[in-house]
C-alpha positions, 0 to 999 in steps of 0.5 A, spaced: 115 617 163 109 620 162 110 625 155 114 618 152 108 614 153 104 620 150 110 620 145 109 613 143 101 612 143 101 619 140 096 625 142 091 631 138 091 638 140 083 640 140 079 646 142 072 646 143 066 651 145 059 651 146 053 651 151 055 647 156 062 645 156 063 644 163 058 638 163 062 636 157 069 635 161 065 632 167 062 626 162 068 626 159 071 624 166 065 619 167 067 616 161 075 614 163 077 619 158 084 622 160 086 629 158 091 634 159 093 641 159 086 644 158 085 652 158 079 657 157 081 663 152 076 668 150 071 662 151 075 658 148 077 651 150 084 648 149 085 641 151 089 634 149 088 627 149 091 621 146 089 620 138 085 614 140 081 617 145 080 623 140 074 619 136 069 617 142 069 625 145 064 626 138 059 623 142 059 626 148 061 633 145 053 632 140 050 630 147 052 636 151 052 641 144 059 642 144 063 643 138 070 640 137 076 641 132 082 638 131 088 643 132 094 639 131 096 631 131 103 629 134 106 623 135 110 617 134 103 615 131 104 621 126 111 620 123 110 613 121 103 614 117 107 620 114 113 615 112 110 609 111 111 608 104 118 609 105 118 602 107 127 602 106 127 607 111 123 604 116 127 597 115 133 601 116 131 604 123 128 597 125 135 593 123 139 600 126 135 598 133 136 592 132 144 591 133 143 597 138 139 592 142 143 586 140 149 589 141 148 593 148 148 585 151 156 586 149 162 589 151 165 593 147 170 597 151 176 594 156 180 598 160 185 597 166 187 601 171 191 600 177 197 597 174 205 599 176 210 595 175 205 589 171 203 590 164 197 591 162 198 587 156 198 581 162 192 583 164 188 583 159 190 576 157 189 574 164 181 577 164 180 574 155 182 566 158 176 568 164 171 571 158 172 579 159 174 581 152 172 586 147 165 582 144 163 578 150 156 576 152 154 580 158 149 575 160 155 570 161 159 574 166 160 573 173 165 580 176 165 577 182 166 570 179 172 573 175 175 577 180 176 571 185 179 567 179 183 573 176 186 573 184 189 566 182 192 567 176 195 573 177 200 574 184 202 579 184 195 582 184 193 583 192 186 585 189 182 585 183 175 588 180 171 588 174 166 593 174 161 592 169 157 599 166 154 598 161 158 596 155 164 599 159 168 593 162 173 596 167 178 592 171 181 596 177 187 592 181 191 593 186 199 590 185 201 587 191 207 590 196 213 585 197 218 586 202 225 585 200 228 579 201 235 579 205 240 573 202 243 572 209 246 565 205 254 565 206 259 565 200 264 566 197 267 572 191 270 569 185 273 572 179 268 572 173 273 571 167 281 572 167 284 578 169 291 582 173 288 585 179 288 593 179 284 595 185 282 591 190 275 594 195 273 588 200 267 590 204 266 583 207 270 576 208 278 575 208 283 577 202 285 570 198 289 575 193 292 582 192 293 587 188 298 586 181 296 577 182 293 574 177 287 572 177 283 566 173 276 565 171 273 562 178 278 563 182 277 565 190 279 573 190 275 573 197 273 568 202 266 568 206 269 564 212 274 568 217 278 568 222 278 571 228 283 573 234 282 567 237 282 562 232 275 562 232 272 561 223 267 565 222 262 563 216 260 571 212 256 573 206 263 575 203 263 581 198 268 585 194 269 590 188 274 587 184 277 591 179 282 587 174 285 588 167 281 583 162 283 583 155 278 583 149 279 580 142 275 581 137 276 579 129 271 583 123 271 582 116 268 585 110 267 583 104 269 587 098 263 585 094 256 588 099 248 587 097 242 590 099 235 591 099 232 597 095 225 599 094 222 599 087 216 603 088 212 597 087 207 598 092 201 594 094 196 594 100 191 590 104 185 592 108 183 588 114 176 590 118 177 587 125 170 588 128 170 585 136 174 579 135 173 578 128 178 580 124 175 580 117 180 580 110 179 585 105 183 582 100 182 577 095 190 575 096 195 575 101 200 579 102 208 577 101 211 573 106 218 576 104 222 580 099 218 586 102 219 592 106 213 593 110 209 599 113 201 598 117 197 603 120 191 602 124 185 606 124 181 605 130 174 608 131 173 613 136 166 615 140 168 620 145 175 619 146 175 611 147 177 606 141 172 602 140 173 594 137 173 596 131 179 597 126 181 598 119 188 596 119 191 598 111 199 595 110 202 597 104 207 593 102 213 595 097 217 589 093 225 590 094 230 587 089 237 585 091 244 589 088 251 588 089 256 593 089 263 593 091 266 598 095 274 599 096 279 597 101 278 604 105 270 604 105 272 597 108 275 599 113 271 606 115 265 600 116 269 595 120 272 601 125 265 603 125 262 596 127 268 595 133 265 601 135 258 598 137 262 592 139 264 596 144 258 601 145 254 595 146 259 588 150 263 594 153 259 598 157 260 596 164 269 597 163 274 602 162 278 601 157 285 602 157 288 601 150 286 599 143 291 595 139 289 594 131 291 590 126 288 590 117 290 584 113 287 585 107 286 578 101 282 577 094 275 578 097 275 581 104 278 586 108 278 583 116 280 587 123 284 584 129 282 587 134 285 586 142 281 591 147 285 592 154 280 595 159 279 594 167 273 591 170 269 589 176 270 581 175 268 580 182 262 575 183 259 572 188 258 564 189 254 561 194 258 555 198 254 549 202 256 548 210 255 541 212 
């Protein structure tokens, strides 16, 4: 603390020498005068003091026959006189400082920790609605505050607190540990969709059916209420694997007349500067709502590995055009063989399927694929019953 001060008042290296320089250095004690570092070489003194003080110890030197030189000025003092005709200069560091200070009452940084099965994204919404976002006014926060109403607006937080370092807001958590919960509730099994039973495995409950019935949706394969050698019902949570033979039938068509989109190598781009919680357009007109391919890249500012909130984000846009083109009839069927096989990658995952029936009728324009997909499935489901 002591060299900024003399830092900032700024101070002269000085020598002196003469017939009494130990009266000189008393008087200058009396006098209030503080110096530093003084030293005697070859009769020689070396000593320092404030720029100001510098003038009042001429006085004192004449009166005790000492003589005095200036050595060397240094300073806060020294770089503005060097520099004080360069008036942009010194209105740029002024405004730099001044957006230091100003800025050092905001956060600029908002990072979570702690968070497992809950986003963080639910995070930080939660924590902007109570004021804790990238731009907000410090002096407006209470963490404790926020932390007991985050608490509330998220339950599944058993824990939460807000750390404020600086412009460093970190949210730390911790999620709250739930027992399983056991459905002791009776029920019953029922068939989810049609079907021809294949397989029956029954863990719980009494049989309603056997293998090679026939099975329609909603109906009992399992009763939850059983009967014991005594006659006496028994009311269970049923529960039962139920494998049956459904059937799927799908209908494909493809026109022989296709379009799409192709790029044209028209291509424009918008900048957009987010600053904090502004965000700040670069461009005079919008971009294209539609018609458009669409590419955005972010390019966040980084100041020791952290993003900072702000961000220069480009989009560049490039205008499409729509051409038909016609395909033959079997393109039309290798595209419609490959749309049933995501059909059945994606609505038929959970069966194994046992046979695939096909049939291709063809008309002017379009060629459409019956389909009829035989596969085995659990259809077992469980459905709750009220006991009055």
């Amino acid at each position: 603390m002591t060299r900024f001060l003399r830092f900032l008042f700024g101070y002269v290296v000085f020598s002196f020498y003469g017939a009494f320089p130990e009266r000189f250095i008393n008087e200058i004690g009396r006098e209030g005068i503080d110096i530093w570092d003084t030293r005697c070489d070859g009769g020689v003194y070396y000593s320092c003091t404030f720029k100001n003080s510098y003038r009042r110890l001429k006085p004192i030197a004449k009166r005790n026959g000492v003589r005095m030189r200036a050595l060397m000025q240094a300073g806060l003092p020294l770089y503005i006189e060097k520099y004080k005709r360069r008036f942009g200069m010194l209105v740029g560091a002024a405004i730099f400082a001044a957006i230091l200070i100003i800025h050092s009452r905001y956060i600029w940084i908002v990072e979570v920790s702690g968070c497992e099965t809950l986003s963080q994204s639910t995070v930080t919404k939660a924590m902007s609605e109570l004021g804790i976002f990238c731009g907000a006014d410090k002096s407006t926060i209470d963490a404790r505050m926020v932390s007991e109403r985050a608490r509330l607006m998220l339950p599944d937080v058993s824990w939460i607190y807000v750390n404020m370092k600086g412009c460093y807001a970190r949210i730390e958590l911790k999620e709250r540990t739930y027992e399983p919960e056991m459905d002791n509730s009776v029920c019953n099994v029922v068939a989810s969709e049609d079907g021809q039973i294949v397989s029956m495995e029954v863990y719980s409950g009494h049989p309603a059916v056997k293998t090679g019935d026939g099975a329609a949706k909603g109906d009992l394969l399992v009763s939850g209420a059983v009967e014991d050698k005594y006659g006496k019902t028994e009311l269970v949570r049923a529960s039962a694997k139920i494998t049956a033979r459904v059937k799927r039938d799908y209908e494909i068509t493809v026109p022989f007349v296709q379009s799409k989109s192709v790029e044209t190598g028209d291509i424009s781009k918008f900048r957009r500067l987010r600053f904090f919680n502004l965000d700040l357009p670069l461009y005079l007109f919008p971009p294209p709502e539609y018609g458009h391919s669409e590419r955005t890249e972010t390019l966040p500012l980084r100041l020791y590995g952290k993003d900072m909130p702000i961000a220069l984000t480009t989009t560049e846009t490039e205008r499409l055009e729509e051409i038909l083109f016609e395909i033959d009839e079997s393109r039309a069927l290798r595209i419609a063989g490959e749309r049933l096989e995501e059909i059945t990658k994606n609505e038929l995952s959970d069966c194994s399927i046992i046979d695939i029936k096909t049939d291709v009728s063809r008309n002017v324009d379009s060629l459409t694929l019956n389909a009829r997909i035989i596969c085995e499935k659990n259809i077992a489901i469980q459905q709750n019953f009220i006991v009055n």
